[in-house]
C-alpha positions in Angstrom: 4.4 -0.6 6.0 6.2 2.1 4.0 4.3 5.2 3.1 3.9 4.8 -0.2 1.8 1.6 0.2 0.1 3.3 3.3 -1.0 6.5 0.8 -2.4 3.8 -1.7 -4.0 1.7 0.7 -5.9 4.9 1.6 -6.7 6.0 -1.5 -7.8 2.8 -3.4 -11.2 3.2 -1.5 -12.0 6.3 -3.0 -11.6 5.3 -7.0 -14.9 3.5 -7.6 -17.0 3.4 -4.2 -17.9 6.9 -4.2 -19.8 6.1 -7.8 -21.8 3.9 -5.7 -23.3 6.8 -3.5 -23.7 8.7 -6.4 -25.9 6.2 -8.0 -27.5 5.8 -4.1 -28.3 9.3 -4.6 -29.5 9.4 -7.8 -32.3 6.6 -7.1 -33.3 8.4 -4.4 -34.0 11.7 -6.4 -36.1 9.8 -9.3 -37.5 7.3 -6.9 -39.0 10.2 -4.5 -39.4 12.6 -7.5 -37.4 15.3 -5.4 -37.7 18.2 -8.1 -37.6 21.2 -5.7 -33.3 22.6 -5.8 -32.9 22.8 -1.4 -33.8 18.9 -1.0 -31.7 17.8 -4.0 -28.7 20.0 -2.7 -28.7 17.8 0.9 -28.8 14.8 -1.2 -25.6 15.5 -3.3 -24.3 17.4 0.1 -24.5 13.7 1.9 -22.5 12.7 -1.2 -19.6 15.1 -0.5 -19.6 13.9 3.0 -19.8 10.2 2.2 -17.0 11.0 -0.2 -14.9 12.4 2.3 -15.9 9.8 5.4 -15.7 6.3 2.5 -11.2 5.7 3.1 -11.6 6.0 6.7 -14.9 3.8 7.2 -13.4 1.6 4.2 -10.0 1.1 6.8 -12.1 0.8 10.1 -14.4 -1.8 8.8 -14.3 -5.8 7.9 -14.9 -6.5 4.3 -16.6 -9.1 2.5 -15.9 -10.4 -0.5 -19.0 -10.8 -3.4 -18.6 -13.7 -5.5 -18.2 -13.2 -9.5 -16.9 -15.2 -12.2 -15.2 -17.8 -11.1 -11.6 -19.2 -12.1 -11.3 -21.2 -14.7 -10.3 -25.1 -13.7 -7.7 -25.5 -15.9 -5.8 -22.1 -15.4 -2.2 -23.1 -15.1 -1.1 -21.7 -11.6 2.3 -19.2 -11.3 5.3 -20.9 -11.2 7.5 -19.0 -8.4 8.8 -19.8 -4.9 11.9 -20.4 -3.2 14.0 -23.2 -4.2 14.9 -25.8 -1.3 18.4 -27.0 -1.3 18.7 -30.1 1.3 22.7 -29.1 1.8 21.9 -25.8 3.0 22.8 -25.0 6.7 22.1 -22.1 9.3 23.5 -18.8 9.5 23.5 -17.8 13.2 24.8 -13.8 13.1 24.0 -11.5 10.3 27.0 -10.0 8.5 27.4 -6.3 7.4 26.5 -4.9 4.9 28.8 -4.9 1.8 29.4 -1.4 1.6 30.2 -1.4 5.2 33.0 -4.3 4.8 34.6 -2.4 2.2 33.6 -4.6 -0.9 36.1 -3.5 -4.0 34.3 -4.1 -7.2 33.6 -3.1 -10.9 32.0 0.1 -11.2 28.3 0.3 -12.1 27.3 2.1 -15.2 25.7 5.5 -14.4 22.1 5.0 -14.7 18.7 6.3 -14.3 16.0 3.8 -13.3 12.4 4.8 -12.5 10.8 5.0 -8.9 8.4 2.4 -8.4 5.1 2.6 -9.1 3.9 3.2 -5.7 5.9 6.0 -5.1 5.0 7.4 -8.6 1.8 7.6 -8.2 1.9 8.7 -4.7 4.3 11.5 -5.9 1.7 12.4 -8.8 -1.2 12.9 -5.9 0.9 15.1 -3.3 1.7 17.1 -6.5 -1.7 17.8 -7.2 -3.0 18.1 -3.8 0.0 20.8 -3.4 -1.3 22.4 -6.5 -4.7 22.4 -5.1 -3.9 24.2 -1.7 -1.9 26.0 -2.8 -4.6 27.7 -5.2 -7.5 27.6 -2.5 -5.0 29.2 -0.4 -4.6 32.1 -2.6 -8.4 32.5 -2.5 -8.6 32.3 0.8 -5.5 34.9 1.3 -7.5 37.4 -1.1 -10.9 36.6 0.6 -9.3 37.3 3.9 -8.3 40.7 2.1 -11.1 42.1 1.2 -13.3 41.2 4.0 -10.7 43.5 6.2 -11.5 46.4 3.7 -15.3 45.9 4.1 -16.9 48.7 6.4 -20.0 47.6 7.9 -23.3 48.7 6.8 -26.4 48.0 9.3 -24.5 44.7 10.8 -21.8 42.9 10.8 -23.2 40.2 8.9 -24.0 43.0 5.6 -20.6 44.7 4.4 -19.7 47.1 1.7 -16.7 46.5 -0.5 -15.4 48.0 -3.7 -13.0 45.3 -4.2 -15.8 43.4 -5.5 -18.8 43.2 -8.6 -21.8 41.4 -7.9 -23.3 40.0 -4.0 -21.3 37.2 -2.0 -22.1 35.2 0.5 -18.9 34.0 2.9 -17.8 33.3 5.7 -18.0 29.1 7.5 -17.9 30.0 11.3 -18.7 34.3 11.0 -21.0 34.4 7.8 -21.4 37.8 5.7 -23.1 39.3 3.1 -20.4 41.6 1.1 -22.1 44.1 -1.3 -20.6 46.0 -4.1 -20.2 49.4 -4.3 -22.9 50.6 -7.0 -25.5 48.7 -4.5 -26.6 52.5 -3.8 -28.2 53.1 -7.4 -29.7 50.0 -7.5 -33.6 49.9 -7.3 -35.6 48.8 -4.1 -36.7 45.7 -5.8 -32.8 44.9 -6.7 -32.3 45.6 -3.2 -34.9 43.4 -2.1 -34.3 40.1 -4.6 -30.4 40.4 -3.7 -30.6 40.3 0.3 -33.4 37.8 -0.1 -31.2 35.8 -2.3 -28.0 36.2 -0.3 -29.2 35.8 3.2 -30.8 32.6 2.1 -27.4 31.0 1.8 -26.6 32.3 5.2 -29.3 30.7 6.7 -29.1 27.5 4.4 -25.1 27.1 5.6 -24.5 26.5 1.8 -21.1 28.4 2.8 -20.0 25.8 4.8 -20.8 23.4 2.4 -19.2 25.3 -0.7 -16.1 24.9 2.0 -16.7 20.6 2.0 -16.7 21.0 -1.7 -13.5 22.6 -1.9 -11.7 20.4 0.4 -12.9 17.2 -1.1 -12.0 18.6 -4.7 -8.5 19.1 -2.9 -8.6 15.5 -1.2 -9.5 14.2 -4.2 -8.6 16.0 -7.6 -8.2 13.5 -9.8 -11.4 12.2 -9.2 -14.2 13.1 -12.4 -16.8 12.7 -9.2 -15.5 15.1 -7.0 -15.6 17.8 -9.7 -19.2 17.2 -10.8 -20.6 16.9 -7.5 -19.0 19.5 -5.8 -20.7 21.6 -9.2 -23.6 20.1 -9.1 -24.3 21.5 -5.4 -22.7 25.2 -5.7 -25.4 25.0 -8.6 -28.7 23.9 -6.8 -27.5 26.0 -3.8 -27.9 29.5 -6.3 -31.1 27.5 -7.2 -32.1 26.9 -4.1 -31.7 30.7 -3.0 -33.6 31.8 -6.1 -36.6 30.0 -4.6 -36.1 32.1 -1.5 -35.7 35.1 -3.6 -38.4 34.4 -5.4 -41.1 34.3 -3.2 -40.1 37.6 -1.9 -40.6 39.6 -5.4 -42.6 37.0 -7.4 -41.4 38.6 -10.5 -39.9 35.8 -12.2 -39.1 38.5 -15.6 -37.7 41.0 -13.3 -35.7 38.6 -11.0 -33.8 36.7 -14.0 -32.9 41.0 -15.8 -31.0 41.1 -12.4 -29.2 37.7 -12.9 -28.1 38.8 -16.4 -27.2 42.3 -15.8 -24.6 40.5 -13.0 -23.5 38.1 -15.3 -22.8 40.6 -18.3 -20.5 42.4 -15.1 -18.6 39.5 -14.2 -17.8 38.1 -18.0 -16.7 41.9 -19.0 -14.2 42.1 -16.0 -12.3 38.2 -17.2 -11.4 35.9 -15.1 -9.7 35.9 -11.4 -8.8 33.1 -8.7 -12.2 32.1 -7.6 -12.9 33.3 -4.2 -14.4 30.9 -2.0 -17.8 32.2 -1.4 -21.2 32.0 -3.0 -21.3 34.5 -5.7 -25.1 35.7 -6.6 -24.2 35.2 -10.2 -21.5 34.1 -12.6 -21.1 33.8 -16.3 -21.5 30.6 -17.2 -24.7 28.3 -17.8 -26.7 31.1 -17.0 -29.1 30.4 -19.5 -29.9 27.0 -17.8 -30.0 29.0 -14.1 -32.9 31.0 -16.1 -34.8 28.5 -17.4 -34.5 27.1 -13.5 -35.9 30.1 -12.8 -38.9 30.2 -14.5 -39.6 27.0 -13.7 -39.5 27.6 -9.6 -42.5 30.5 -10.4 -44.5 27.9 -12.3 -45.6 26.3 -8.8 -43.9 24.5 -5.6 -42.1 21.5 -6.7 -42.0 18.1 -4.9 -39.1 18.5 -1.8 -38.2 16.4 1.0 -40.1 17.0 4.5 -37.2 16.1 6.7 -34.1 15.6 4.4 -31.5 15.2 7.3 -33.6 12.1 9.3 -34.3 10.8 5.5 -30.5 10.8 4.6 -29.1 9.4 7.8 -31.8 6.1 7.1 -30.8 5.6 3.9 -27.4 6.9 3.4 -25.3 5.2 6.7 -26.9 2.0 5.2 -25.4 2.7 1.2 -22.2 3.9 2.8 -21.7 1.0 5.0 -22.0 -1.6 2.0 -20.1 0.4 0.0 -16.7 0.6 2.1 -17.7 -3.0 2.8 -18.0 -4.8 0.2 -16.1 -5.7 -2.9 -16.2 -8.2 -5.7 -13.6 -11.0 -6.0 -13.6 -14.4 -7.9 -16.2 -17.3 -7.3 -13.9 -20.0 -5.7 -10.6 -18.6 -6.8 -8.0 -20.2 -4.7 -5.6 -18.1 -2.5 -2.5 -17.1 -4.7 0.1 -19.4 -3.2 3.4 -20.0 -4.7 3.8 -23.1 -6.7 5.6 -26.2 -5.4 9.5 -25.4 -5.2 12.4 -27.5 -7.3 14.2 -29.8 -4.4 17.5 -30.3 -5.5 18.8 -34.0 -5.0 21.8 -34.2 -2.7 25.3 -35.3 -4.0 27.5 -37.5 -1.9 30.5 -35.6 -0.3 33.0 -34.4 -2.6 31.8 -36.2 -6.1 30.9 -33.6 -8.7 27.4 -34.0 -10.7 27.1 -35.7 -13.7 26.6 -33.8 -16.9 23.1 -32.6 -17.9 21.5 -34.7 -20.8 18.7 -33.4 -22.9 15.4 -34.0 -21.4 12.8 -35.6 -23.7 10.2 -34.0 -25.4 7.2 -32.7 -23.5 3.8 -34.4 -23.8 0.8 -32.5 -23.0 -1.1 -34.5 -20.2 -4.3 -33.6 -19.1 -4.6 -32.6 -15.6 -7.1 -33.0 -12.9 -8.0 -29.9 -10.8 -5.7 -29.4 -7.8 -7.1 -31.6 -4.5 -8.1 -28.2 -2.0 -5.8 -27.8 1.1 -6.7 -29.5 4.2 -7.4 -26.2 7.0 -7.8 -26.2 10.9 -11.1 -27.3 12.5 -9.7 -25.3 15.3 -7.5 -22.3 15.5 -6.9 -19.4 18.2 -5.5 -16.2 17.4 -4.8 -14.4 21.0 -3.2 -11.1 21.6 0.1 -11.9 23.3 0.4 -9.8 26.6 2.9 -8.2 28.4 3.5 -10.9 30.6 3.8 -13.5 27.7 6.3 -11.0 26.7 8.2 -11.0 29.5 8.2 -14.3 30.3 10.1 -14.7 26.8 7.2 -16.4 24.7 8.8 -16.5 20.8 8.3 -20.4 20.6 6.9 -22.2 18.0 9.2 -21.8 15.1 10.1 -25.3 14.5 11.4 -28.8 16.8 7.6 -30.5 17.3 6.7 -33.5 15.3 2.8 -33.0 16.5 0.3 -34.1 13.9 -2.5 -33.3 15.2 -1.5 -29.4 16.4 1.0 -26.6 15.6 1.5 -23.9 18.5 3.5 -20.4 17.6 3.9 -18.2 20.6 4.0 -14.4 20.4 4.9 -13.9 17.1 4.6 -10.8 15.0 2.3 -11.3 12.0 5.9 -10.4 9.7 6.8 -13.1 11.1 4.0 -15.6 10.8 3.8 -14.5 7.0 7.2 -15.5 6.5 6.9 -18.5 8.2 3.6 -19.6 5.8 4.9 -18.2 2.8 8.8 -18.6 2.8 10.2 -21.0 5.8 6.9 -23.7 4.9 6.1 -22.8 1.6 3.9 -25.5 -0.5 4.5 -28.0 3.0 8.7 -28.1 2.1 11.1 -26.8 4.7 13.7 -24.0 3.8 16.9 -23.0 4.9 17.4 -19.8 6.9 19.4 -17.9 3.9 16.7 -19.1 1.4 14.6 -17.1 3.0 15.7 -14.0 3.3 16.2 -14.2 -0.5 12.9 -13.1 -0.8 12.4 -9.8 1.1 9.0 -8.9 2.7 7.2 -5.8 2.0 4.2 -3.3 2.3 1.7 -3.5 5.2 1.1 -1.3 8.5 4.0 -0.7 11.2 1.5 -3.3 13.4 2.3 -6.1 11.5 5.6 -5.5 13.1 4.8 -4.6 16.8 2.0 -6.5 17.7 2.7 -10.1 18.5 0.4 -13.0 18.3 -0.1 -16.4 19.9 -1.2 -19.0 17.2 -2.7 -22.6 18.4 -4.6 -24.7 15.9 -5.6 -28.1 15.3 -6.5 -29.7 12.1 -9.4 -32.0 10.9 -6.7 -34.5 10.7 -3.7 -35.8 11.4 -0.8 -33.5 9.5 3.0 -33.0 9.0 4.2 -29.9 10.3 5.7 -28.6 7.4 2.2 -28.6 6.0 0.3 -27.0 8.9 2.8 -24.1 9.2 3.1 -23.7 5.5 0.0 -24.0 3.1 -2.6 -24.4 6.3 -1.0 -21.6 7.8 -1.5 -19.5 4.8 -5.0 -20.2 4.6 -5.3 -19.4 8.2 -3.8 -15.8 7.6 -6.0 -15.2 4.6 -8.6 -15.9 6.5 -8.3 -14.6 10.0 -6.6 -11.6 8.7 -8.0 -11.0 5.7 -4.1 -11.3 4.2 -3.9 -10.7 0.3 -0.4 -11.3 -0.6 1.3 -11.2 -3.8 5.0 -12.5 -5.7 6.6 -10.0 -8.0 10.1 -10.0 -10.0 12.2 -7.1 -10.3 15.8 -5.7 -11.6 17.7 -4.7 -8.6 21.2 -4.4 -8.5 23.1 -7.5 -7.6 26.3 -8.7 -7.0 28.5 -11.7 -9.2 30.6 -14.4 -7.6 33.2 -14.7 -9.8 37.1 -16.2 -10.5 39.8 -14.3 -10.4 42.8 -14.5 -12.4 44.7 -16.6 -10.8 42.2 -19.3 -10.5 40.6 -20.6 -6.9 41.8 -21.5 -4.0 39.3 -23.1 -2.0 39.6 -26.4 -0.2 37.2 -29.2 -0.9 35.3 -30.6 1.7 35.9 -34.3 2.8 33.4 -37.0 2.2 31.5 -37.6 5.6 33.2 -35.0 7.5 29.9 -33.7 8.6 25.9 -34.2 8.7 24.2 -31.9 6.3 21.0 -30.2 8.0 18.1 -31.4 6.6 15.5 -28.2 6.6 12.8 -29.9 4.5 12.1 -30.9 8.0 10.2 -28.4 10.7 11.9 -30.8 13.3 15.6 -31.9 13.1 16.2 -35.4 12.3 17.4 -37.4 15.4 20.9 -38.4 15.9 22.1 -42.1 15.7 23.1 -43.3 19.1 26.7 -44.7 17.8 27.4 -41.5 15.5 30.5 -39.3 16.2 30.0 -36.5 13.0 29.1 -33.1 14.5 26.4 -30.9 12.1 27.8 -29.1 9.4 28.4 -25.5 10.3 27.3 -22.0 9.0 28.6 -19.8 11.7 29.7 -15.8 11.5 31.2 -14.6 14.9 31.5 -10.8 15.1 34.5 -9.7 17.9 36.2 -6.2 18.2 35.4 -5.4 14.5 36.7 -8.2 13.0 34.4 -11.2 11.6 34.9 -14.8 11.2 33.2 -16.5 9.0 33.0 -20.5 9.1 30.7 -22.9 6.3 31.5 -26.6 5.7 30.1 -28.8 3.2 28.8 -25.5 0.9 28.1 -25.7 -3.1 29.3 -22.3 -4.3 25.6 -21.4 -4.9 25.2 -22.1 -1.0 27.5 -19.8 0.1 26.2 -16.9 -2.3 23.4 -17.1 -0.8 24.7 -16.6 2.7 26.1 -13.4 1.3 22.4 -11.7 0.6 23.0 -11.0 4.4 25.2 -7.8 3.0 22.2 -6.3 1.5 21.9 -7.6 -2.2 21.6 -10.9 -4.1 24.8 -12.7 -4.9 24.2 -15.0 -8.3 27.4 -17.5 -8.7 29.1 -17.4 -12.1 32.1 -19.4 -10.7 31.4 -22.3 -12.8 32.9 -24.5 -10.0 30.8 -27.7 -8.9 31.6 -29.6 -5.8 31.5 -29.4 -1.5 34.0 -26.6 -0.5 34.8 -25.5 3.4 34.8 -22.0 3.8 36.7 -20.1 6.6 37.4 -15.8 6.4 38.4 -13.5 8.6 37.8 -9.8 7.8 37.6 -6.8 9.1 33.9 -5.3 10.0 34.8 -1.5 10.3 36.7 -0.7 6.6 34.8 1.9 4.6 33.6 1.8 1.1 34.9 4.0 -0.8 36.4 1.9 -3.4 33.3 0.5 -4.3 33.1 3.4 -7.3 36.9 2.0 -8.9 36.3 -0.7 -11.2 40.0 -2.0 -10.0 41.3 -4.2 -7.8 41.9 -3.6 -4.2 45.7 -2.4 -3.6 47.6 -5.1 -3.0 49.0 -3.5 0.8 45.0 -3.0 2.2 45.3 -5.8 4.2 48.8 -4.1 6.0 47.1 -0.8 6.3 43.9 -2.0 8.2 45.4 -4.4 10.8 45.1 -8.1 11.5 42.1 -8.3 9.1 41.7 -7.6 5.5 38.4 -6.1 4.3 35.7 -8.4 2.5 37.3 -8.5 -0.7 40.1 -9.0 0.1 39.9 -12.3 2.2 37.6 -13.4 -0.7 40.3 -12.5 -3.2 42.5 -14.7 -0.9 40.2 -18.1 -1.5 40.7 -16.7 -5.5 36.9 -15.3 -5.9 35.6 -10.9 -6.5 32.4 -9.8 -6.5 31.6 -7.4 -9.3 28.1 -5.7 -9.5 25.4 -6.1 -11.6 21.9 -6.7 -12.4 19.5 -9.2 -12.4 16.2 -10.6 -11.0 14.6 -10.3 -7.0 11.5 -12.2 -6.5 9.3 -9.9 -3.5 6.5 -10.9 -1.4 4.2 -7.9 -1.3 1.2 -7.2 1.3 -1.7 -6.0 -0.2 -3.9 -5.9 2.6 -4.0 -7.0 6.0 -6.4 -6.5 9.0 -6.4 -7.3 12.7 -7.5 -10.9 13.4 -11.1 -11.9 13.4 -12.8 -13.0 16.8 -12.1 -16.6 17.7 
């Protein structure tokens, strides 16, 4: 799975569960009628932490699925999915990439193109969350500072500084009390309401949760939640300490002068990175902190006996269903791709009639889709070392069983492209067709771990449709697969002519047996027949490659050419059955790919017994020039671990 799709898969937890314990949270306070500052600050403290544990219990635990509005019946379904040609034969050994054969082609425009919107947004976060360290860090660094300046007055835990205006509390693992200066001249009562105030927070740990705050306003900037709560508890905290204080000099009038006359301090000296401790008072929504006040010497207010046993009951519960659960559609069916477009096969070496205009379109009303047969059965095992060993891959293809499909230690990559590309919609597809379609997002396990697959259906099935739409319901169920087809622009390459015309030699009628790979078994041989398979071989030796295809359209044999890394769209024009047969050198580098001209004429000479790519291409009268156009992707959205059998 590639980082980018790892980050989001991370963070996509955290956009609209944590609202759920914040309305958790909120129920509890006006259900209870918690008024009292100290029990509401453990309420919205178990809301930083559930903020902070939600992606992680959201990955580790299975998810369900609640049931909304359902799809509507006549939705038309998406259109997309390879298309099956029923001339197309193997290719055994991968090619090089293009660049590495040396491909000579026209130059592609300078361009800019934009990064996709994974890593954009992925990008956007690690530039906030840089932004965000890097200021906490700074207040850190400058807390760090001043706490080596402090001298010690009676205790460690109570220090004098001058670096500072009004009381802090710091300190997460050596909590302190740092005074200012002027704390000499101030009155015994002053004295009094401040240490009352300020060694509340160190015995309420409110430092060490001012320290959660931070780091989930870090994890999570972007966020509106993060912010409030993270305010909303350095806000009862103060509160809560100005209950302590409180009952120490039950002056409410006298209590709330000292508040101000901090206040009026801090908003004459401006502004300054926020150090991260717990400062007795700041300037802003201090009249609100007043009226608080006040209200706290009225008479004790309604608090929770044992907040931490309370929380853990209720909380673990609302946090659970919230990484759990999610909404999805009533009955929607999985997205599969829609049936493919089989093209007809031509007899050997008679070119296709010309197209005629199709007839106008009626609108016909259509019956919902029939729902896909699945397995009664199916085991999903872990394949073990000595499976492993002993060489267990089986399964892609050769059994005619109807009544059960067997895949031995495959990865789930592999299964997925089986289901969704090889089988798709029940219809066989050539090896090249497939990788067409490249395969991408999900975790690096999807790639390492290796399953062993044997099912058995309610009855009696082909094998094309067990390991292709069954299959797929298989995955989306056992593995909780969501899986999606998307079209881009990437860059391509185009078959074309080149001046002097082609050269290619047509294939002879009934020289060979196409392969057939609608089928997931091979079609048996006549007894009496002589005609070898048609063959779609590449054989790599000492550099140079050899590359053999009977009985290919043109459009065939571009699309054995996605083996060098991009799409190859014909624009030959030519129709027919062609034999192919190059030999070119593997080892010839690339620079000419940025010169829109031709290879030299001498290239061949100077590289040895083989001519680069190009070159032998050149020599069948066909270039490749590069371009862009459209690349359908199959995209993992989410996948889990198999389900218990």
């Amino acid at each position: 799975m590639s980082w980018e799709s790892e980050g989001i898969r991370l963070l996509t937890p955290s956009l609209l569960r944590p609202f759920v314990l914040a309305a958790a949270a909120w129920l509890i306070l006006r259900i209870l009628r918690v008024r009292h500052p100290a029990s509401r600050h453990s309420v919205w403290t178990a809301v930083l932490i559930g903020m902070l544990l939600l992606p992680l219990v959201s990955d580790l635990f299975p998810h369900w699925k609640l049931p909304v509005l359902p799809t509507k019946p006549d939705a038309p379904a998406p259109v997309s999915g390879p298309v099956a040609f029923t001339s197309s034969t193997p290719f055994d050994i991968a090619a090089p990439p293009l660049a590495a054969a040396g491909v000579v082609t026209a130059k592609e425009p300078s361009t800019f193109h934009l990064p996709a919107i994974q890593k954009l947004l992925i990008c956007c976060y690690l530039a906030g969350l840089l932004a965000m360290l890097t200021y906490r860090t700074m207040g850190w660094v400058l807390l760090w500072r001043i706490v080596a300046r402090a001298r010690p007055l009676h205790s460690r835990r109570l220090r004098e500084s001058a670096d500072i205006l009004t009381p802090v509390a710091v300190g997460v693992l050596w909590p302190a009390v740092i005074l200012p200066a002027a704390w000499r001249t101030w009155s015994v009562s002053t004295r009094r309401a401040v240490l009352a105030h300020e060694f509340a927070h160190l015995r309420r740990h409110d430092a060490a949760v001012s320290a959660l705050a931070r780091l989930v306003q870090c994890l999570f900037w972007y966020h509106p939640l993060a912010w409030w709560v993270s305010r909303k508890t350095a806000e009862l905290a103060e509160l809560a300490c100005d209950a302590a204080a409180l009952e120490r000099v039950e002056d409410a009038a006298g209590y709330s002068r000292i508040l101000l006359e901090f206040a009026d301090t801090v908003n004459r000296a401006g502004q300054r990175i926020a150090l991260p401790g717990l400062a007795m008072a700041s300037g802003s929504r201090m009249d609100h902190r007043i009226d608080q006040v006040f209200l706290l010497s009225d008479g004790p207010l309604r608090k929770l006996s044992r907040p931490g046993m309370l929380l853990a009951l209720i909380g673990l519960p609302v946090m659970g269903l919230a990484a759990t659960i999610g909404l999805g559609e009533s009955g929607a069916p999985s997205p599969v791709a829609a049936p493919p477009v089989q093209a007809q096969p031509e007899p050997s070496g008679v070119e296709p009639a010309a197209a005629t205009p199709a007839p106008p379109r009626q609108t016909v009303p259509q019956s919902p889709p029939a729902p896909a047969p699945k397995f009664e059965v199916a085991s999903i095992k872990p394949c073990s070392i000595e499976d492993m060993a002993r060489g267990g891959r089986g399964g892609a293809g050769g059994s005619s069983d109807p009544i059960r499909v067997s895949v031995e230690c495959r990865t789930v990559k592999d299964l997925i492209e089986s289901a969704y590309l090889r089988y798709a919609n029940g219809v066989g597809h050539s090896p090249e067709e497939i990788h067409l379609t490249p395969i991408e997002g999900g975790p690096s396990w999807i790639e390492s771990e290796h399953y062993t697959v044997d099912a058995r259906p309610e009855s009696p099935q082909s094998q094309e449709t067990m390991r292709g739409p069954m299959m797929q319901a298989l995955l989306e169920d056992r593995f909780h697969l969501k899986i999606h087809r998307e079209n881009r622009e990437v860059p391509v390459y185009e078959l074309t002519v080149t001046k002097g015309g082609p050269k290619l030699q047509r294939s002879q009628e009934g020289s060979c047996i196409p392969t057939d790979w609608s089928k997931a078994s091979p079609t048996p041989r006549a007894p009496d027949e002589t005609r070898q398979p048609c063959r779609t071989l590449a054989m790599p030796q000492d550099g140079i490659v050899t590359l053999d295809a009977q009985h290919k359209r043109l459009a065939d044999f571009c699309k054995l050419l996605v083996f060098f890394g991009r799409p190859v769209i014909d624009k030959t024009g030519l129709t027919g059955f062609y034999d192919f047969h190059l030999v070119y050198s593997q080892g010839v580098a690339a620079a000419a790919l940025d010169t829109a001209a031709g290879p030299p004429e001498n290239t061949a000479a100077d590289v040895g017994a083989a001519p680069p790519f190009p070159v032998a291409l050149q020599e069948l009268g066909l270039k490749l020039e590069q371009a862009k156009g459209p690349r359908e992707f199959l995209v993992i959205d989410h996948v889990e671990r198999p389900s218990g059998n």
